[in-house]
C-alpha positions as CSV (number, residue, x, y, z in Angstrom):
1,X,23.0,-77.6,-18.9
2,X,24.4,-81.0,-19.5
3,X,28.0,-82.2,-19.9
4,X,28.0,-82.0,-23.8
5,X,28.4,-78.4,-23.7
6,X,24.9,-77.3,-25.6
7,X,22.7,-74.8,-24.6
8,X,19.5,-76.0,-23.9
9,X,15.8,-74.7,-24.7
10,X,13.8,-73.6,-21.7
11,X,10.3,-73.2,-22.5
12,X,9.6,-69.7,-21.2
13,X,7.1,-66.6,-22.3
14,X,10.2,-64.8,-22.1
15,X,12.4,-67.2,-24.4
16,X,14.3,-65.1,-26.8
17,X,15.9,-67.8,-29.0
18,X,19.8,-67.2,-30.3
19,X,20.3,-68.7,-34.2
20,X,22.9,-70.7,-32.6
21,X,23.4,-72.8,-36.3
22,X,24.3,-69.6,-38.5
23,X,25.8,-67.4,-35.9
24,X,27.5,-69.9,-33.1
25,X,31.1,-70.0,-34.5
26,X,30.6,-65.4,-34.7
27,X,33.4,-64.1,-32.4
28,X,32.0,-62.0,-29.9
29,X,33.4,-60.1,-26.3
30,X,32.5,-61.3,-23.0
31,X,32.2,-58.3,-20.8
32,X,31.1,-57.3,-17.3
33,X,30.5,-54.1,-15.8
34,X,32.5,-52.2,-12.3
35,X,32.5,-48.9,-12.9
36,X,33.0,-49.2,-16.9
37,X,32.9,-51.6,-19.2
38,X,35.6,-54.7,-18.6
39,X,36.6,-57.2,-21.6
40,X,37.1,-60.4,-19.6
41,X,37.8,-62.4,-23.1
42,X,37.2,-63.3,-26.9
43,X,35.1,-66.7,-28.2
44,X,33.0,-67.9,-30.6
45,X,29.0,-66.9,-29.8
46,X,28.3,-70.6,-28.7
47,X,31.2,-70.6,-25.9
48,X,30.1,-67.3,-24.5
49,X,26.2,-68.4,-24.4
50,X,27.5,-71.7,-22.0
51,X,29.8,-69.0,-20.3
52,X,26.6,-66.4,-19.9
53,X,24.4,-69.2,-18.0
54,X,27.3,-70.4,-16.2
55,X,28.1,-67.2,-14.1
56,X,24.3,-66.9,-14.2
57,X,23.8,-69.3,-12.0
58,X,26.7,-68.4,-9.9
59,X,25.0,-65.0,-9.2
60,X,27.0,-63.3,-11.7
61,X,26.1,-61.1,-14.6
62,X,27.7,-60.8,-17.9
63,X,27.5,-59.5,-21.3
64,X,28.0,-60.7,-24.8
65,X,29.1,-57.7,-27.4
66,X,30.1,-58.1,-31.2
67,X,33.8,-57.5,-31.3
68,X,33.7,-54.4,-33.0
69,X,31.8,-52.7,-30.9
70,X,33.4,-51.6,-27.9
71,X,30.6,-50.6,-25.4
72,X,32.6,-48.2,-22.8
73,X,32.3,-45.6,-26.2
74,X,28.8,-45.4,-25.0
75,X,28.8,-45.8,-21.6
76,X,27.8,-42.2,-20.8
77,X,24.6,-43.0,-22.7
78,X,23.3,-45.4,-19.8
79,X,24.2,-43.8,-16.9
């Protein structure tokens, strides 16, 4: 990732790629998980794609969830 804060296109097999242009300014919840499901913060879909391969490379592992959907209501379900 450079310095003018866009995600870049890897060219992988495994490349799943996010319709950044329609859905980037979407509000979604940054999460991570210790025990249960913990909101760390809100942001628009772009922001939290930069944040996602930011603590990826710092070893750490967080998820993106639409912001009505609150993900410790299902927690039992992937234990």
């Amino acid at each position: 990732m450079d310095s003018t804060s866009e995600v870049q296109i890897v060219d992988s097999s495994l490349y799943l790629p996010v319709p950044l242009k329609e859905y980037a300014m979407s509000r979604v919840t940054v999460y991570f998980y210790s025990d249960r499901w913990v909101p760390i913060k809100y942001c628009f879909l772009e922001k939290a794609i930069l944040l996602y391969h930011k603590a990826n490379l710092e070893g750490k592992e967080i998820f993106l969830f639409p912001t009505d959907l609150d993900p410790n209501l299902f927690s039992s379900s992937f234990n």
